[in-house]
PyMOL CGO cylinders between C-alpha atoms (Angstrom):
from pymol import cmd
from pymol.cgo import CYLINDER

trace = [
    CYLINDER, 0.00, 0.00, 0.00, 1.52, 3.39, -0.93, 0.3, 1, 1, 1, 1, 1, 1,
    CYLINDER, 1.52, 3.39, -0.93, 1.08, 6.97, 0.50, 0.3, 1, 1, 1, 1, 1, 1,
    CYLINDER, 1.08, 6.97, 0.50, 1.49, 10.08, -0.74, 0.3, 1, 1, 1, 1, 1, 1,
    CYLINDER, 1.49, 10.08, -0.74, 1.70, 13.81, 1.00, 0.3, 1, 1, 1, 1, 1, 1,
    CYLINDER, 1.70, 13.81, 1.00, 0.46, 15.66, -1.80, 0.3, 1, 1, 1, 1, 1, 1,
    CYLINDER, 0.46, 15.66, -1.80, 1.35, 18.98, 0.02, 0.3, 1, 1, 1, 1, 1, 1,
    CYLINDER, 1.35, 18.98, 0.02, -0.31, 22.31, 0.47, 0.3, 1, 1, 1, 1, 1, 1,
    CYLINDER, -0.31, 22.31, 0.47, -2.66, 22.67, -2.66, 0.3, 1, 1, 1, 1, 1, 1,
    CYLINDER, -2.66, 22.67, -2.66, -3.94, 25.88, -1.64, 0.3, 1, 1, 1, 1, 1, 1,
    CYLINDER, -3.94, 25.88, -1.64, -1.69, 28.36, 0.57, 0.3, 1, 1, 1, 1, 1, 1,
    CYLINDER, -1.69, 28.36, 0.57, -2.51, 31.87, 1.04, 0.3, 1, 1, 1, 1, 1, 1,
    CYLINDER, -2.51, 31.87, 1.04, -1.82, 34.40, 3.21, 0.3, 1, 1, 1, 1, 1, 1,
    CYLINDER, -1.82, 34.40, 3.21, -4.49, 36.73, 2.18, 0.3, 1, 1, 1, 1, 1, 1,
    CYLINDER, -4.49, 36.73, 2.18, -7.76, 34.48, 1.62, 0.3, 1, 1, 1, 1, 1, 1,
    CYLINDER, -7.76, 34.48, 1.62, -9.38, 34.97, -2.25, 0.3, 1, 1, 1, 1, 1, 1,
    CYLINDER, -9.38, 34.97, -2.25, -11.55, 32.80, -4.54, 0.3, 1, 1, 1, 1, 1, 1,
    CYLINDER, -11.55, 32.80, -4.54, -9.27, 30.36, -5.35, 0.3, 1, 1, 1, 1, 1, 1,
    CYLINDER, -9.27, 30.36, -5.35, -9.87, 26.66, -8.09, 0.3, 1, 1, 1, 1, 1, 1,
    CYLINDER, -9.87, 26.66, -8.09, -6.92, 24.09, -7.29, 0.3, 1, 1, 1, 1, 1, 1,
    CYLINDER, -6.92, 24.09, -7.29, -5.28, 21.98, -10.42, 0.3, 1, 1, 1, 1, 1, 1,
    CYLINDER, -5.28, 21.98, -10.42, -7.21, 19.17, -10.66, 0.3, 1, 1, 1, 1, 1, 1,
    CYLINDER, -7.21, 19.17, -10.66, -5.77, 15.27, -9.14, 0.3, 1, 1, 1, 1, 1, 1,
    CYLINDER, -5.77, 15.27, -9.14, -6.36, 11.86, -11.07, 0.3, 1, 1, 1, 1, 1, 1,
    CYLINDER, -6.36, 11.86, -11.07, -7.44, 9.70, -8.08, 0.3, 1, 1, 1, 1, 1, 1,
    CYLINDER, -7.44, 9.70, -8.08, -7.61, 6.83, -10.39, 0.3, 1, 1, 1, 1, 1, 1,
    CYLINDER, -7.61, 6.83, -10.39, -5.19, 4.68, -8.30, 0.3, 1, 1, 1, 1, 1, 1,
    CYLINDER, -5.19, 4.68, -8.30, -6.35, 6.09, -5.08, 0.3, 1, 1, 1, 1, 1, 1,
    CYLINDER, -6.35, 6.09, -5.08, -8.08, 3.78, -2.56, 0.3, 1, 1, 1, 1, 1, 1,
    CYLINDER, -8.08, 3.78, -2.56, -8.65, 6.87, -0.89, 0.3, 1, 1, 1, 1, 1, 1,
    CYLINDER, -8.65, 6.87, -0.89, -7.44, 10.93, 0.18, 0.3, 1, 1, 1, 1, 1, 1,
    CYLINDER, -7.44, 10.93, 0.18, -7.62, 13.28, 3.10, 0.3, 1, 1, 1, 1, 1, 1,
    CYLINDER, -7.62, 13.28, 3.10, -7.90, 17.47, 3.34, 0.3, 1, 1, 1, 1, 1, 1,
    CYLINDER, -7.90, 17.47, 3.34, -7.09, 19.22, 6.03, 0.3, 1, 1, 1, 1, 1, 1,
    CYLINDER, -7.09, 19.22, 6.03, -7.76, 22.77, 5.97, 0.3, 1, 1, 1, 1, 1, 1,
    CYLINDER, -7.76, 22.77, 5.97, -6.65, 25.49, 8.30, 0.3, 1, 1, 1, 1, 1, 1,
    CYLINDER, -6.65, 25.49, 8.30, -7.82, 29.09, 8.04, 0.3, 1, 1, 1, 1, 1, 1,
    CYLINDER, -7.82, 29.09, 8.04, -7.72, 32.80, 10.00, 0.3, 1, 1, 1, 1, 1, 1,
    CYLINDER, -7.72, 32.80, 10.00, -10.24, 35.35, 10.23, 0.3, 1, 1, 1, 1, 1, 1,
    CYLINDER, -10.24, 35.35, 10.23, -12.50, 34.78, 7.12, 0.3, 1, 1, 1, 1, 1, 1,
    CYLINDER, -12.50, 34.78, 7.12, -15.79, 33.46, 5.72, 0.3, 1, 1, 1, 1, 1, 1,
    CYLINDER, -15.79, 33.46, 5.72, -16.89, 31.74, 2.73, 0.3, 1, 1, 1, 1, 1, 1,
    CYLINDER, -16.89, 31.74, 2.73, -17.22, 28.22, 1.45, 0.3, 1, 1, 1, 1, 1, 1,
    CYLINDER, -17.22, 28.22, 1.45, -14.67, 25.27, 0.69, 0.3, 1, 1, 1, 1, 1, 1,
    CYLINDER, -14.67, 25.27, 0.69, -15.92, 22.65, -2.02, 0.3, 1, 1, 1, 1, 1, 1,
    CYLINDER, -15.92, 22.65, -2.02, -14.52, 19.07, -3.12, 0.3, 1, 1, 1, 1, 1, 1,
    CYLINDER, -14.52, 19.07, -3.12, -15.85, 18.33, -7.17, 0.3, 1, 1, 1, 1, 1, 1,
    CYLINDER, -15.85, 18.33, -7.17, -15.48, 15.77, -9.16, 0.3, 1, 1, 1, 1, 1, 1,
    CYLINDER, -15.48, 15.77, -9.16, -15.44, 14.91, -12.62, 0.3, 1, 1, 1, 1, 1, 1,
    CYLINDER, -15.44, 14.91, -12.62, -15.13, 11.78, -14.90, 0.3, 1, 1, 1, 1, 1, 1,
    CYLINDER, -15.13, 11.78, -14.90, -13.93, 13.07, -17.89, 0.3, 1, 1, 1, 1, 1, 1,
    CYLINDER, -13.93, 13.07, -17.89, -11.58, 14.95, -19.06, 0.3, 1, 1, 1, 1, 1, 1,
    CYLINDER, -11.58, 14.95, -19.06, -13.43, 16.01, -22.54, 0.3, 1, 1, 1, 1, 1, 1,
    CYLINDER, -13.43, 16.01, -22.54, -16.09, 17.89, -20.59, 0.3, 1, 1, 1, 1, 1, 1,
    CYLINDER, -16.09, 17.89, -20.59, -13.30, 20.35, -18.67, 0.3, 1, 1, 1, 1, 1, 1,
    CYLINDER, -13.30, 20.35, -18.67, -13.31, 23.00, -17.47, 0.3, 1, 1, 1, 1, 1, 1,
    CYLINDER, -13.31, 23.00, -17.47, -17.24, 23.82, -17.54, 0.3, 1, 1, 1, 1, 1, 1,
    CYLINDER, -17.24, 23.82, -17.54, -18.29, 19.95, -16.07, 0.3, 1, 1, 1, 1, 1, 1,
    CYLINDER, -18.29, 19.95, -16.07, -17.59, 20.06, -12.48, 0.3, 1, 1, 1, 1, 1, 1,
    CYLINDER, -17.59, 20.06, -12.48, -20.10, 18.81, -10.24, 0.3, 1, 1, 1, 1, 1, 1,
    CYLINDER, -20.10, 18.81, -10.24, -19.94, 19.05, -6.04, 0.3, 1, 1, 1, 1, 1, 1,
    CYLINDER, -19.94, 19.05, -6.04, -18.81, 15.98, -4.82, 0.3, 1, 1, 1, 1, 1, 1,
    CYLINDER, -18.81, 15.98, -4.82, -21.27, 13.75, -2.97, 0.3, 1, 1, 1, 1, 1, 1,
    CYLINDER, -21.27, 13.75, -2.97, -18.90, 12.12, -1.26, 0.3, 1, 1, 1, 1, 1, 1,
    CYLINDER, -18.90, 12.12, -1.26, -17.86, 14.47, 1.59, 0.3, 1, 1, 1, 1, 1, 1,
    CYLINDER, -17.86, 14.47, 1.59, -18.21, 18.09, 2.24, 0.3, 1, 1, 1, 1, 1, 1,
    CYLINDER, -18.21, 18.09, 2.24, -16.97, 20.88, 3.97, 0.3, 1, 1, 1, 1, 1, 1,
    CYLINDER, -16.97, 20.88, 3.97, -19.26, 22.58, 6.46, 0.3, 1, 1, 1, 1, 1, 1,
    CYLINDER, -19.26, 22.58, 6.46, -19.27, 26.37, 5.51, 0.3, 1, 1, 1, 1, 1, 1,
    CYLINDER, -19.27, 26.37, 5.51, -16.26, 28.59, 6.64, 0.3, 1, 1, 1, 1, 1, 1,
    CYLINDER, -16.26, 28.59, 6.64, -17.20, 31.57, 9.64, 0.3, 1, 1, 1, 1, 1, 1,
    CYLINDER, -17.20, 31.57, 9.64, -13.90, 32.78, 11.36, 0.3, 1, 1, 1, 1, 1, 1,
    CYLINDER, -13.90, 32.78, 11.36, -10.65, 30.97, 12.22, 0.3, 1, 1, 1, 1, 1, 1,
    CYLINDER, -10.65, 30.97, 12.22, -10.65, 27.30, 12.54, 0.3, 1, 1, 1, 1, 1, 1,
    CYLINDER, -10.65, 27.30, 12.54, -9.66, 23.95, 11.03, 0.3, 1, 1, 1, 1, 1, 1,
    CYLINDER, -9.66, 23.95, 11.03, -11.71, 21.36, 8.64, 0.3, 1, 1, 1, 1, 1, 1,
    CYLINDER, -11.71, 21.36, 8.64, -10.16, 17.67, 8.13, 0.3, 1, 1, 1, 1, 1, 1,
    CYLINDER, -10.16, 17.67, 8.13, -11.97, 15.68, 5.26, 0.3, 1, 1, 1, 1, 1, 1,
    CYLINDER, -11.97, 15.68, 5.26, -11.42, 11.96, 4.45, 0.3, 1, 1, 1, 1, 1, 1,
    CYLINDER, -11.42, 11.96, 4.45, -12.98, 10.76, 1.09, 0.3, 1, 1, 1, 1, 1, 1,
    CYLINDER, -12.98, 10.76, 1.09, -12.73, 6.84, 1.46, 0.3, 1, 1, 1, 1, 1, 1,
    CYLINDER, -12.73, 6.84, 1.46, -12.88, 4.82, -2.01, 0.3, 1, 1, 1, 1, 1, 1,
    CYLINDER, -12.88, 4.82, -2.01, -12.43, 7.85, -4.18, 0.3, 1, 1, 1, 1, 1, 1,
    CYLINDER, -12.43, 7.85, -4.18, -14.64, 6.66, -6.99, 0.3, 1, 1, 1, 1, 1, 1,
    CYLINDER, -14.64, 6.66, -6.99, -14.44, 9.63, -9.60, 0.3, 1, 1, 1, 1, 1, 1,
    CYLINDER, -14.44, 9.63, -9.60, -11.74, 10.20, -11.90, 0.3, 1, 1, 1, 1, 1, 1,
    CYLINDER, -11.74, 10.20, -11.90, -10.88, 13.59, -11.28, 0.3, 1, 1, 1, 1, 1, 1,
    CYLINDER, -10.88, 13.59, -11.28, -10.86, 15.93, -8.03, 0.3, 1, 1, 1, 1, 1, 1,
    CYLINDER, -10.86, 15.93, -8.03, -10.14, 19.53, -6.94, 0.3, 1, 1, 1, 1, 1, 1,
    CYLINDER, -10.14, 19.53, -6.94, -10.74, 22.13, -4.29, 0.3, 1, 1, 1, 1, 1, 1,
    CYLINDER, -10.74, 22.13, -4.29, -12.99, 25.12, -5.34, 0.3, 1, 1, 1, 1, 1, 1,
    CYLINDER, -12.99, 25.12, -5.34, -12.96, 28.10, -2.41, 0.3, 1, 1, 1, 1, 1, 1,
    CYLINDER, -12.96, 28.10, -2.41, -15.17, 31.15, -2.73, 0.3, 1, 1, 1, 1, 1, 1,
    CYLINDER, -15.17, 31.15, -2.73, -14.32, 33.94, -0.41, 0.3, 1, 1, 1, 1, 1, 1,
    CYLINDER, -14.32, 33.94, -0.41, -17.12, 36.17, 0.71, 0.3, 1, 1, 1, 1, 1, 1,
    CYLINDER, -17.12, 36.17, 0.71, -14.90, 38.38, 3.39, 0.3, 1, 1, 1, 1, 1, 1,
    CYLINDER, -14.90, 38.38, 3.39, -12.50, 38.75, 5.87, 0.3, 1, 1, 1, 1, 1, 1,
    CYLINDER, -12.50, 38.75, 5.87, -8.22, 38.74, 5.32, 0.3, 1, 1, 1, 1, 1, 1,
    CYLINDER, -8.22, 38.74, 5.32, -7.40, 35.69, 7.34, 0.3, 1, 1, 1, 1, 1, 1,
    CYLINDER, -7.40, 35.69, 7.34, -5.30, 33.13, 5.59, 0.3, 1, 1, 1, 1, 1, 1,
    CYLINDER, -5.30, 33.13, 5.59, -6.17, 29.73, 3.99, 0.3, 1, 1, 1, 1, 1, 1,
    CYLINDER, -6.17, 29.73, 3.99, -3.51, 26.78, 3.76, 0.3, 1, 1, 1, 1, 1, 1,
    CYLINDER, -3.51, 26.78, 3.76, -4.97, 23.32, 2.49, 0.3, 1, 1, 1, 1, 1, 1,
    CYLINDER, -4.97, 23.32, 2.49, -2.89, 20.06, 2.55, 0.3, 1, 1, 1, 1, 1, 1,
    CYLINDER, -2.89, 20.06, 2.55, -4.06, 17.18, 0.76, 0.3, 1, 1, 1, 1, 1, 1,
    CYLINDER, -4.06, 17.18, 0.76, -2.55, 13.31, 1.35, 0.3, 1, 1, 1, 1, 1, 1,
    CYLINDER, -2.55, 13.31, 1.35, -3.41, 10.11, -0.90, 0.3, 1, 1, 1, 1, 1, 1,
    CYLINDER, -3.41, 10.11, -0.90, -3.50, 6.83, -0.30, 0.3, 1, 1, 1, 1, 1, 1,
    CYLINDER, -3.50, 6.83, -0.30, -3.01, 4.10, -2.95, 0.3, 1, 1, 1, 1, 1, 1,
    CYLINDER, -3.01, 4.10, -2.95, -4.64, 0.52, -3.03, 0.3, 1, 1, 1, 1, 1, 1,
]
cmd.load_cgo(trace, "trace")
């Protein structure tokens, strides 16, 4: 079974809408997020998509897991066991504050 620490895929000192590169989880048995933020408010979302050919306007919200919505400082962690879809990434929208917003994400492979 292998791991891999992915790193910080979002890292910001001032917090702004921000789409991550999207991950091929195709060998993944599963991933983790952990998000830590400051001061702000607004929402953190996990899509998915299955095929390539409909980037970038086929991104649906991930049923899988979800964030709960972003008020003030504070930390998230998200495990997404048997990571069925293809394709993954992090969508945050920033409706205010200047707190910062670092996101790590970690795989592991089957």
């Amino acid at each position: 079974m292998g791991y891999q620490s992915n790193g910080a895929i979002i890292d910001q000192a001032q917090a702004a809408t921000f789409t991550t590169l999207a991950w091929d989880a195709a060998e993944f048995t599963g991933f983790s997020i952990h998000a830590v933020y400051g001061a702000i408010t607004g929402t953190l979302i996990l899509q998915a998509n299955n095929d390539p050919a409909f980037w970038p306007n086929d991104w649906v919200t991930s049923a899988a897991a979800s964030f709960a919505a972003i008020a003030g400082a504070g930390r998230q962690f998200l495990e997404v066991t048997g990571a069925h879809a293809r394709h993954y990434r992090l969508v945050y929208t920033h409706s205010s504050g200047t707190g910062s917003l670092r996101v790590v994400f970690y795989s592991k492979n089957g």
